[in-house]
Each structure stands twice: as C-alpha cells, then as structure tokens.
C-alpha positions in Angstrom: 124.7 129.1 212.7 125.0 125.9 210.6 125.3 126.0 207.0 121.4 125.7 205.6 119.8 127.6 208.5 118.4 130.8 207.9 117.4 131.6 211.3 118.5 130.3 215.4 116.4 130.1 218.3 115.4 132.8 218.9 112.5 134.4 221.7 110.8 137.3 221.4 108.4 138.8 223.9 105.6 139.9 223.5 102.1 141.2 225.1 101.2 137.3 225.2 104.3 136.1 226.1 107.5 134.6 224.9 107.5 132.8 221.4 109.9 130.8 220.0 111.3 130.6 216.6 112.6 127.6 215.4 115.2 127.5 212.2 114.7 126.8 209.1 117.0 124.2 207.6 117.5 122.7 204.8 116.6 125.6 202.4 119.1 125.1 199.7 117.1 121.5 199.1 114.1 123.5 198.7 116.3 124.8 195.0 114.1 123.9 191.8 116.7 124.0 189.0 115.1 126.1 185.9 113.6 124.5 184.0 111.8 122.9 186.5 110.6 126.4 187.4 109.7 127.3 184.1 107.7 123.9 183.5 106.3 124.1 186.7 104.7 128.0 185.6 103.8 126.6 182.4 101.3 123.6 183.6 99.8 126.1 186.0 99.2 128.6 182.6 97.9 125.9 180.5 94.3 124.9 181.9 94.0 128.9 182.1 94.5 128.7 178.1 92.4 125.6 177.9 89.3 127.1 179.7 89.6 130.3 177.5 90.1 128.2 174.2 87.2 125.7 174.5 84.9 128.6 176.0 85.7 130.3 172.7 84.9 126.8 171.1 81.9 126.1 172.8 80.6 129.7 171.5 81.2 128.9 167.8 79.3 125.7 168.3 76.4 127.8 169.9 76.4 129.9 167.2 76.6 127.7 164.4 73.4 125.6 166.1 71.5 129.2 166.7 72.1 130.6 163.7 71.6 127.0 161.9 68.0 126.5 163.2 66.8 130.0 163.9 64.6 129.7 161.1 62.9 126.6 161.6 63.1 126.1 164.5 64.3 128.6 167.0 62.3 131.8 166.1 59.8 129.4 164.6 58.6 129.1 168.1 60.5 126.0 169.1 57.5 123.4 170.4 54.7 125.2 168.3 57.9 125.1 165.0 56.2 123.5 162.1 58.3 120.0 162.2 57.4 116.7 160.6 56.5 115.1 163.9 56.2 114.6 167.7 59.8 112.5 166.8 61.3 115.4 165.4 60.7 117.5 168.0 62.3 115.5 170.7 65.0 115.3 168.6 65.7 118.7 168.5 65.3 119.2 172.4 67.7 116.6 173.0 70.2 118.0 170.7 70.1 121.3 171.9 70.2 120.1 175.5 73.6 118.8 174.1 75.0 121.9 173.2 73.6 123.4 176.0 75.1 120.6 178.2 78.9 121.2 176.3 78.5 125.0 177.1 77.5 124.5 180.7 80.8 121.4 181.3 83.5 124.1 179.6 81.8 126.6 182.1 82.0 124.3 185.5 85.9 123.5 184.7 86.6 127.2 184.0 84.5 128.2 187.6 86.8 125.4 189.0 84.2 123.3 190.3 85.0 119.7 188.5 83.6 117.8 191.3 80.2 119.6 189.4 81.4 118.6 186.3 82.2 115.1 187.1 78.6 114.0 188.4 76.8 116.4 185.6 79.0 114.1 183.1 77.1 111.2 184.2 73.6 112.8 183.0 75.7 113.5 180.0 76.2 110.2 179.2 72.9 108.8 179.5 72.2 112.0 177.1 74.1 110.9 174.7 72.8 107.2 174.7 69.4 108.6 174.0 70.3 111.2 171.1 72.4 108.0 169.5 68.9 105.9 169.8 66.8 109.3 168.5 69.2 110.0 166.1 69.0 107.0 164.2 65.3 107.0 164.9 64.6 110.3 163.1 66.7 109.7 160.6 65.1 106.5 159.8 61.6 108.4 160.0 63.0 111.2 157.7 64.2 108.3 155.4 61.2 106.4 155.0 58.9 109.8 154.7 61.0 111.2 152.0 60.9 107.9 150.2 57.2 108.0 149.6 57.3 112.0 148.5 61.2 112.4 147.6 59.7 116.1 146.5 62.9 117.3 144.1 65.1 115.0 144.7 65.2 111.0 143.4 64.6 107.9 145.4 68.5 107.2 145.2 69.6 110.8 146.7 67.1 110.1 149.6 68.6 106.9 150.2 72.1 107.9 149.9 71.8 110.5 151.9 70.7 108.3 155.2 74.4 107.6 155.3 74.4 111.2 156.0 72.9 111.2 160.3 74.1 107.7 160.5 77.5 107.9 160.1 77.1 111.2 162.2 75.5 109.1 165.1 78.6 106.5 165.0 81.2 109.2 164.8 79.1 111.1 167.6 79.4 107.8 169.5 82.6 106.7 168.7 83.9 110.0 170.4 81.2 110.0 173.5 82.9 106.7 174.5 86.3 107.8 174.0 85.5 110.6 176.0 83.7 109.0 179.4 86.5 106.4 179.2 89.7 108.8 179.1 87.7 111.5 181.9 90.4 111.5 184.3 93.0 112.5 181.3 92.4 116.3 180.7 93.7 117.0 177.8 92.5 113.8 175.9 89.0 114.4 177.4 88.1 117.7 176.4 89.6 117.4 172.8 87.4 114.3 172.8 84.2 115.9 173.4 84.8 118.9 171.2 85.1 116.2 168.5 82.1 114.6 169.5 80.1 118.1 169.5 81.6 119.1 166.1 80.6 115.7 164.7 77.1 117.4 165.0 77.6 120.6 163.3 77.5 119.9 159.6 73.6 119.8 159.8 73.7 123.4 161.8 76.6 124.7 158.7 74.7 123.1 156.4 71.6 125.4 157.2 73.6 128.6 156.3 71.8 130.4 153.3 75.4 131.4 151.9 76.3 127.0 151.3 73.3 126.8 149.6 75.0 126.2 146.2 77.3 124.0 147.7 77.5 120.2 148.2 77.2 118.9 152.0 80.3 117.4 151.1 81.9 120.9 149.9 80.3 122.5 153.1 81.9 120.3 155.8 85.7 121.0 153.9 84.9 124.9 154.2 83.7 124.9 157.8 85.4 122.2 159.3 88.9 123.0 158.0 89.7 126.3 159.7 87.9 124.7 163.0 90.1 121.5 162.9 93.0 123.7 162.2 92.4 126.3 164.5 92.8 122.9 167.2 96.2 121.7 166.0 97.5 125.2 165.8 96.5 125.6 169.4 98.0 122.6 170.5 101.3 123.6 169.0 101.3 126.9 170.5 100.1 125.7 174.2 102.1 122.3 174.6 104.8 122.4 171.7 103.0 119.8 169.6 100.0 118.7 168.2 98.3 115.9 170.6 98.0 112.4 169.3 94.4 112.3 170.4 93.5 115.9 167.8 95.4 114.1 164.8 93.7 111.1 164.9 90.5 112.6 165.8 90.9 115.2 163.2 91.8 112.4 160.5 88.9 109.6 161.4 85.9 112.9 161.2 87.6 114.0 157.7 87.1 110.5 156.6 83.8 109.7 158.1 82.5 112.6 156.6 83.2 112.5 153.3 82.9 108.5 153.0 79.7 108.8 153.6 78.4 110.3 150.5 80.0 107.9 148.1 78.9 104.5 150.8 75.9 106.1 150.3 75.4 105.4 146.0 76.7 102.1 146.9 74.1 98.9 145.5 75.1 97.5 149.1 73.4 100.6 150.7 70.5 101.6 148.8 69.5 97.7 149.6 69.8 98.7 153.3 68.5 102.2 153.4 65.3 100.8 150.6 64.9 97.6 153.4 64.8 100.1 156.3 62.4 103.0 154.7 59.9 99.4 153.8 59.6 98.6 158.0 60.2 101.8 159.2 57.0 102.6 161.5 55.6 105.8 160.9 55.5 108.6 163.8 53.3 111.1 161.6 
C-alpha cells in the first residue's frame, strides 16, 4: 500500500454481487492545521449567536413600541384610537408594519430561509420610502396643528421640536440605504437595520410614564446607552472586536439625536419650521 492510501482494491461479495472498493489517497492533504479548525468552528457558531442576539433585539424593540403606544393607541382600539387624523393613523400602521416587518426578517434568517428574506426585503424597502414620505408628512401636520393651539407649551418649543421626527426620518433613511446597499454583507446588514429600527424608538421610550420628568434629550441617553452598548459588547465577545459599521453607527445616532434639540432654537430653524406650519395643508 502506498504511502496516503487508506485502503486497496478490494471486492467483496455480496447478495448482489461483487463491489469494488477503490482507495482513498491523498488523505494527509485533506489536514486542516488548527487554527484553521478552530476558525472554521467559530464562523459556523457565529450566525447561531447572531440569530439569537437580534431575535432578543427585535423583542426589546417590540416591546418598547407595545408598551409605548398601548395607551393610545394599541388598547385604544387601534383604527377606532382617538388620533388627530386619517394622516395619523396611517402613520401608525405603517410604522408598526415596520416593526412587525424587522421581527418577521430576524425570524426568516434564523428559520434559514434567506431566499424569503431576500425578496420580502424588497417590500421592505418600498416600506420604508413611504414611512420617510409619511413621516415627514405627519410631522409637518402635527407641526402646523400645534402652532395654532400650542396648548402648554410656546410657539418656539413647537417649532423646535419639528427637528425632533425630522431628523429621525433622515437618520431612519440614512441607515435604510446603508442597509439595502451592503445586503449581501451579513454582518454590516443586520447591524444596519437594527440602527435604522432603533432610530425609531425614542418616540415609543419617550411614551414611558416613568421619563415623564425627563427631557427627550435625557430619555434617549438613558435608553439608548445600555442598547448601544449592549451591541459593541456583543461584538467584542462574538468576533473579538467591535465592527466599524456599530462604531460609526452608534456615533452618527448619538449625534443626530441630541443635535437636534439645540438646531431646533436656532433663528435659521424656527424661520423654516414657522414657513412650513404657514403652507402646510391641513388633513383634519
């Protein structure tokens, strides 16, 4: 027997027949050295730890919407809920179908069944080009209605605080497009659109009877932190590091989010926001 073969020709009869065995050479080339091995084992692990990571993810974002909204919205009866206007209420449909769409992606790509995923991401996308354009609607609406009965607050805190959905709508946007566009990387996708489904949380935290003394400002430190946190931790534990994509992510939400409140006292906004409430049509 030559050196690399495991086995000779060999027959053996049987009820059928005789069979043949052929050898098996070349075996020793077959040797992974270890590390190999061991890198090998760990890429198989890591979009088990992935799946069970953003599952847990997409259930704190459920819960944060449910528990958010189940006042006014949710156990208000959802289509009979007292809102503003028609406008409103699509809003809030096409939001939730958001979350619900998030929860049902993480879902498909635990079950294994991306080719699912990939077309459903395409309806995803058009969802999010229509919550960007009813986004900014409502918000415009909300802007314009407050104006004319600002109730406790002043004319400048409801114009200030349109900076509030707007800059949620171009951070929501800014990651939507990051995301379709790096869809066949992984791990820069999903992290993507988590960011892109946190950037609509604050208004579901914000909601939460306990915050109520507390700044919007104040409110997106307290629950954001641990979330963001809770992301670059993981990454170190399942890849060694903290992702490029998480860092940057992480540091252009922080900003957006509290840049917005101060943008939103400047004489340069409040000429905007007062120029949009004037031809804002109303939906009421």
């Amino acid at each position: 027997m030559q050196r690399g073969q495991v086995a000779s020709h060999r027959e053996v009869e049987t009820g059928t027949g005789l069979y043949r065995f052929r050898p098996l050479t070349g075996l020793g080339s077959c040797r992974l050295p270890r590390r190999k091995l061991m890198a090998t084992a760990t890429a198989r692990l890591r979009p088990r730890k992935d799946n069970l990571f953003f599952s847990g993810m997409a259930a704190v974002a459920l819960i944060v919407v449910l528990s958010g909204f189940a006042r006014t919205y949710f156990l208000a009866g959802l289509f009979r809920a007292p809102l503003p206007n028609l406008l409103v209420h699509i809003h809030a449909v096409a939001f939730t179908l958001w979350i619900i769409f998030f929860i049902t992606q993480v879902l498909l790509v635990t079950a294994r069944r991306v080719d699912l995923h990939r077309r459903l991401g395409l309806l995803g996308f058009v969802l999010a080009l229509i919550m960007i354009v009813l986004g900014t609607t409502t918000a415009s609406d909300r802007l314009a209605r407050h104006v004319v009965q600002p109730g406790t607050d002043t004319v400048e805190e409801v114009r200030a605080f349109y900076a509030v959905p707007l800059g949620d709508m171009l951070v929501f946007s800014t990651f939507v497009y990051l995301g379709y566009r790096y869809r066949f990387q992984p791990a820069m996708h999903k992290r993507l659109m988590w960011f892109a489904t946190l950037s609509l949380l604050d208004a579901g935290f914000d909601r939460w009877p306990v915050f109520d003394p507390y700044s919007l400002p104040v409110v997106n430190l307290i629950c954001f932190t641990p979330l963001l946190l809770l992301l670059v931790g993981y990454d170190w534990w399942s890849t060694g590091k903290a992702q490029r994509v998480t860092i940057w992510s992480t540091i252009f939400l922080i900003f957006m989010q509290q840049i917005r409140h101060p943008l939103g006292h400047t004489g340069a906004w409040q000429s905007f926001a007062a120029w949009v409430a004037i031809h804002m049509p109303s939906f009421s």
